[in-house]
N, C-alpha and C positions, 0 to 999 in steps of 0.2 A: 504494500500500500504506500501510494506517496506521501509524503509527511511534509509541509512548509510551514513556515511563520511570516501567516500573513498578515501584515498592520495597513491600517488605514494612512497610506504616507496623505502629505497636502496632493490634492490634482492627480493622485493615481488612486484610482477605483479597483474594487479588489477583484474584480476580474481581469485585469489589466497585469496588476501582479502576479497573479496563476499564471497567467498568460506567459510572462517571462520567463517564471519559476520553472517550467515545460521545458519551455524552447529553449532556455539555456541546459537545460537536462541532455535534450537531444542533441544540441551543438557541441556537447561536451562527451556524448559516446556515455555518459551514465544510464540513458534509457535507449540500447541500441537498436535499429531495426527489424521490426516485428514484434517488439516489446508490447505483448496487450495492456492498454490502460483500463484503469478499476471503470467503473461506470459512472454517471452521472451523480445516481443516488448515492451510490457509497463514498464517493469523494467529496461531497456534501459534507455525511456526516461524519466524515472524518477529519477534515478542516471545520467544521461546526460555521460550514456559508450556506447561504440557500443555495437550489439548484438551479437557478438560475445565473447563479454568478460561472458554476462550473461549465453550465451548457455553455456561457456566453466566453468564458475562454475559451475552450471545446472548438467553437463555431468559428473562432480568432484562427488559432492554430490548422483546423482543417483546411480557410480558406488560404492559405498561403502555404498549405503542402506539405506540413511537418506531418502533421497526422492522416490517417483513413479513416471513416467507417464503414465497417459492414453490417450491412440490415441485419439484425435479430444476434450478431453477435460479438458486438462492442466497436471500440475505437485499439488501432492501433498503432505505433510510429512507423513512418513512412519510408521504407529503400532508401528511394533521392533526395535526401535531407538536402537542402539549399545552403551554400558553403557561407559560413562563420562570416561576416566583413571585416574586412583589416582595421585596425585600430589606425587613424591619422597620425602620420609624423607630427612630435610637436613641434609648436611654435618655436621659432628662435626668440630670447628673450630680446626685449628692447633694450636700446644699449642706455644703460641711465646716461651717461655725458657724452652725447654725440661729439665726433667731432667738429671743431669751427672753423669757417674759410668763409673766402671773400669767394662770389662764383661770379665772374662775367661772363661765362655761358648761357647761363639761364635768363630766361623769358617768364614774366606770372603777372597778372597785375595789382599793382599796388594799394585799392581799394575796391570793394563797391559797392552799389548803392543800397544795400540791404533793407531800411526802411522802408525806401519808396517802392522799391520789387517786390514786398511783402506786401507793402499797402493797396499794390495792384493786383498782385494775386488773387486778394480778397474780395475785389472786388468782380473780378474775372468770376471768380468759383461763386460769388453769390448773382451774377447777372447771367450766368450761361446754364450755370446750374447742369442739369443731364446732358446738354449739345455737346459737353464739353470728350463725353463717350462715344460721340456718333464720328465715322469716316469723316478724313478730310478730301479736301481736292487732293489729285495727286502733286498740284507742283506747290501745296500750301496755302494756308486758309489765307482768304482775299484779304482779308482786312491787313493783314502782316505783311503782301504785295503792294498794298495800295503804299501803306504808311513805307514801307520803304523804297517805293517810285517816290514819294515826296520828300526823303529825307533825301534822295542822291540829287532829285531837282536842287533843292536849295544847297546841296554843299557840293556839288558838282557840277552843277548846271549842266546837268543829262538829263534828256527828255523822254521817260522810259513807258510803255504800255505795261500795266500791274498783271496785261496778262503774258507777255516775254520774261517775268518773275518766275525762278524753280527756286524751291526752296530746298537745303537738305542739312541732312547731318554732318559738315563739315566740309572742307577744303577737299579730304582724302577721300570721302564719299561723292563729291562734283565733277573731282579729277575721272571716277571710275565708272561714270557715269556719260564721260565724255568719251573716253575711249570705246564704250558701247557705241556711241551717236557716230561719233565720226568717222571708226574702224580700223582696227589695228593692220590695215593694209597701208596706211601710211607711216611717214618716217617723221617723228614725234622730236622737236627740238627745245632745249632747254638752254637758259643761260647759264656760262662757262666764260667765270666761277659761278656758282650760285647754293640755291639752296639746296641740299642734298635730298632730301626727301620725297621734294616731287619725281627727280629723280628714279626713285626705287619706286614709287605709287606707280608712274608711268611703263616702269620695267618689268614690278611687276605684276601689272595689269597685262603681259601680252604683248608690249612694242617696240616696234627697233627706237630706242631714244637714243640720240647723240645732242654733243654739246655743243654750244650755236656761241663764239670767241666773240670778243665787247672789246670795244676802243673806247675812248673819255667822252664818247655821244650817246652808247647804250649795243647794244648787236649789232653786226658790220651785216646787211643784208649781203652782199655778197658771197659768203661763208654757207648760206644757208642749203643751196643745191637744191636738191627734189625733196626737202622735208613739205611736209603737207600741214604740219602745224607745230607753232611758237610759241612756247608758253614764258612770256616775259611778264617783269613789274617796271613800268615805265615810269613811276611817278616819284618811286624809289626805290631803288636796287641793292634786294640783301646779297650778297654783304656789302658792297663797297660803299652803299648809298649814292650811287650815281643816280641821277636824273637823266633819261632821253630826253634829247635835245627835238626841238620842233620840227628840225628839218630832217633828223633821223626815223622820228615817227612818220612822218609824211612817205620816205622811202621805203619803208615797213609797211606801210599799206599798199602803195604800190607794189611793192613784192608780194603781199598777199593773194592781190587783187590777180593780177598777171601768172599767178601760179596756181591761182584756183583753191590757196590754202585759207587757212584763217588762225589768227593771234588771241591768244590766250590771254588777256590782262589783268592779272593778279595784282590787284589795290588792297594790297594785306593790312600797310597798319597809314592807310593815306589820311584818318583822320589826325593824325600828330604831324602835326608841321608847328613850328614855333615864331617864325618870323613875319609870316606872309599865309595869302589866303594858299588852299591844296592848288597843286598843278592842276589844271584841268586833264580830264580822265582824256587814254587816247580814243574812250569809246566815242567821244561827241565826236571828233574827225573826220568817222568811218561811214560813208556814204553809200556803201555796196556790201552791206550786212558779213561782214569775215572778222568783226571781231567779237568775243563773246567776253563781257567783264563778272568777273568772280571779285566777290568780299566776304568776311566773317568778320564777326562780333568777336571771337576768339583775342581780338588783342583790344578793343576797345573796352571791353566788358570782363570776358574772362573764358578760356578756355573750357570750360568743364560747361558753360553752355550750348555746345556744339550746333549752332545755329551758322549757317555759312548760304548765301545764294549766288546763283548767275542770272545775267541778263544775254538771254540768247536773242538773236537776228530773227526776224519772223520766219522766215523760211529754213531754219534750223528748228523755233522751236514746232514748226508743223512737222517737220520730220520727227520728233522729239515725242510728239502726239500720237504717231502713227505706230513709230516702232519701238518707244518702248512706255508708252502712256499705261502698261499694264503695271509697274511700281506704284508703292504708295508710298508714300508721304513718308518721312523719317522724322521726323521732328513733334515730337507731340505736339496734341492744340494747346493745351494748357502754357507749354512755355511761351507758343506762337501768338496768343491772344495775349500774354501779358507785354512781348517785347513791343506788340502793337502799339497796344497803349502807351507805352514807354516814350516810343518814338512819336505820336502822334501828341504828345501831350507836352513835349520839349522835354523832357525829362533825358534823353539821350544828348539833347544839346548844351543842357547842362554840365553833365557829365562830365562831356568830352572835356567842356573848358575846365574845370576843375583838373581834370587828369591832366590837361598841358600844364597847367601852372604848377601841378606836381613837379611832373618828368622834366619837365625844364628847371626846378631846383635841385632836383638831385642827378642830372644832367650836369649842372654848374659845380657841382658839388664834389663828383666825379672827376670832372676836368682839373679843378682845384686842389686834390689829392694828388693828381698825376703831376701836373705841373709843381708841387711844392716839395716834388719828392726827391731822394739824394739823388737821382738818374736822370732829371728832370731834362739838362740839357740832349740829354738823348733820342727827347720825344718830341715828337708835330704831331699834334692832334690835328686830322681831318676829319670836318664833321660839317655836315650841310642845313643845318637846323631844322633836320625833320625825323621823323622815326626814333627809334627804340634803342638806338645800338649808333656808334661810329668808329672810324679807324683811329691808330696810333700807330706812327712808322717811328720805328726802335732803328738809333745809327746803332749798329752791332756788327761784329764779324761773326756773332754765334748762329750755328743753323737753327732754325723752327723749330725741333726737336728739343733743341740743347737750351734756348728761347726759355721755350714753355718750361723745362725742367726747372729752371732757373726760378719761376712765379709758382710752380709748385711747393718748391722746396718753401716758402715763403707762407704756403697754405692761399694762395690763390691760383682758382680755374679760369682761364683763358685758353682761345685758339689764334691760332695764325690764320691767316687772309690764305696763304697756299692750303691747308687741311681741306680750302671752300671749292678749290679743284678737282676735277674728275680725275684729268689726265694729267701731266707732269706742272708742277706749282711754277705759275712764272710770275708770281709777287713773293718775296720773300720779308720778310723783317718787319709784316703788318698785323697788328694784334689786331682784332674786330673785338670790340666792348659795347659787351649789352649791359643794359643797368637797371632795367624795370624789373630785376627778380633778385637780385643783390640787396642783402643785409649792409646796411650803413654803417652798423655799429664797429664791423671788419674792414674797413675801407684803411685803416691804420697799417695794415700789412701790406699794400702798397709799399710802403716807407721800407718795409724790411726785405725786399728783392734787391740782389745783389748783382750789379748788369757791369 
């Protein structure tokens, strides 16, 4: 007869307990297969439970295949007991004193608006109520189209339809979404140097990518050959922060145009500029629908909201309709109706100014560390008064390698301008410094690199 000590824990019911008190029986080879178990009635009154508690273990266990029954002559344990589950590796402890550094790698942003996002949340969820569970369009609820054909009207003076708006889950989910539209039978160009990542989205989505070489105006169209598409940031260019020059954008349309391809214009973090109004986008130029503009909220707002859109050419996004209009929407409505309102209520205009008068002091802040530091003569700061990050050309005879070891050893992360290369580095001795994700308080360890 089976024998346990069953107590009424909190939230476990005593058939619940039986239940386990079995199954670990059987996982343990103590009650091996074939073993007849007592009956309903007797295991009752041998635990002193009703039999209702037994049948209702019984009933646990039969249905997940530990046990059998046969009519008229009990319950048995089952041949193909279902194998024990492995106990999880534990956690690594967290390290109580992490270690401290200075990072000019990293990217994050440095506030945001948590009150008012909350305040609109609330307001979202009490005005939409159940809609807010129903499908959306698939390129995104209109309202979040509209509001952001009017925020690019007034800060870019681009005159957009809310319905050429696709909405998606990020940059990486646009990019791969593009490579469906346009098809990986053409040759996919990138700028070189540039960002590494689109990079590998492009490569690996399927396409032959190659690097498309930059002079001091933005991409040397000439360079470009049979690529069928560009995907550049003309308004500023990570890493180096160049800006294309007016009359290099005009020969990048032409090249488009005459090649039957179309450019890519990734305005990633075009709302920081600090001196002067944003470049005008190259999308207003484009008079023969080849160029498609991509943005995200990811640097203006914050990463982890992964809201990113394009503005396709009408006869792209008809094509966009046709073949692959079967997607849906990535972006929940709930975030989508709150950024709405965000946008629609100035609430994002506000923002942004607040974030420039940040980043522009700890931008000066930055500089003023570098400059006051014992290596100082060493360094030209180049930096074009926009964006997130700028260079610093180090006079050194040390390689990039030996560079960087140097600001390690010191407990700061930086990269060299060559790392930003695909193929062989032909900038050497240029740090690129981001600084909207940098700890101020470490800015000190500058001082202690030894160049």
């Amino acid at each position: 007869m089976l024998t346990y000590e069953l107590r009424k824990a909190p939230g476990v019911p005593l058939y619940e307990a039986l239940y386990r008190h079995v199954r670990e029986d059987i996982l343990s080879g103590r009650l091996p297969a074939g073993t007849r178990l007592p009956s309903k009635r007797a295991l009752a009154e041998n635990l002193k439970v009703s039999k209702i508690t037994v049948e209702t273990a019984y009933g646990q266990l039969l249905s997940e295949g530990y046990i059998r029954s046969e009519e008229k002559v009990g319950y048995f344990v089952e041949a193909a007991v279902p194998p024990a589950p492995k106990p999880l590796p534990p956690m690594a402890p967290e390290r109580e004193t992490p270690e401290r550094f200075l990072d000019l790698t990293a990217n994050g942003p440095a506030a945001f608006p948590f009150s008012v996002w909350s305040r609109l949340q609330r307001e979202v969820m009490l005005e939409r109520g159940d809609s807010l569970l129903r499908p959306l369009d698939n390129q995104g609820c209109r309202e979040l189209r509209r509001a952001i054909a009017g925020h690019l009207a007034d800060f870019r003076g681009m005159a957009i339809d809310p319905d050429n708006i696709l909405i998606g889950a990020g940059t990486d989910f646009l990019c791969n979404l593009l490579i469906q539209l346009l098809g990986r039978d053409r040759r996919w160009a990138v700028e070189e140097p540039g960002y590494g990542k689109i990079r590998r989205i492009y490569a690996a989505g399927g396409v032959e990518c190659v690097g498309a070489p930059m002079d001091d105006q933005g991409v040397i169209p000439e360079t470009l050959g049979d690529a069928g598409v560009l995907h550049i940031s003309p308004s500023h260019h990570f890493p180096t922060g160049l800006v294309t020059s007016a009359a290099r954008r005009l020969e990048l349309l032409k090249w488009a145009e005459s090649a039957g391809s179309y450019l890519i214009e990734d305005d990633y973090d075009s709302e920081f500029r600090f001196r002067a109004r944003p470049i005008s986008a190259l999308q207003t130029m484009d008079r023969q629908g080849r160029v498609i503009y991509m943005n995200t909220f990811s640097k203006s707002l914050a990463p982890s909201i992964r809201i990113g859109y394009m503005v396709l050419p009408p006869e792209l996004m008809a094509l966009y309709r046709q073949k692959l209009g079967f997607y849906s929407c990535t972006v929940p409505a709930f975030e989508q109706y709150t950024l709405a309102r965000f946008l629609e209520e100035d609430c994002f205009e506000k923002h942004i100014n607040r974030m420039r008068k940040f980043y522009r002091a700890r931008r000066n802040r930055v500089a003023d560390a570098l400059e006051s530091c014992g290596y100082a003569g060493k360094l030209t700061l180049l930096e074009r008064d926009a964006g997130l990050h700028f260079l610093v050309k180090v006079d050194t005879a040390l390689s990039d390698e030996a560079l960087m070891a140097r600001f390690r050893e010191a407990g700061v992360r930086v990269r060299t301008l060559g790392s930003f290369y695909h193929s062989a580095a032909a900038a050497e001795h240029f740090l690129v410094v981001n600084y909207s994700g940098l700890d101020e308080n470490e800015l000190y360890r500058l001082n202690q690199v030894r160049l």
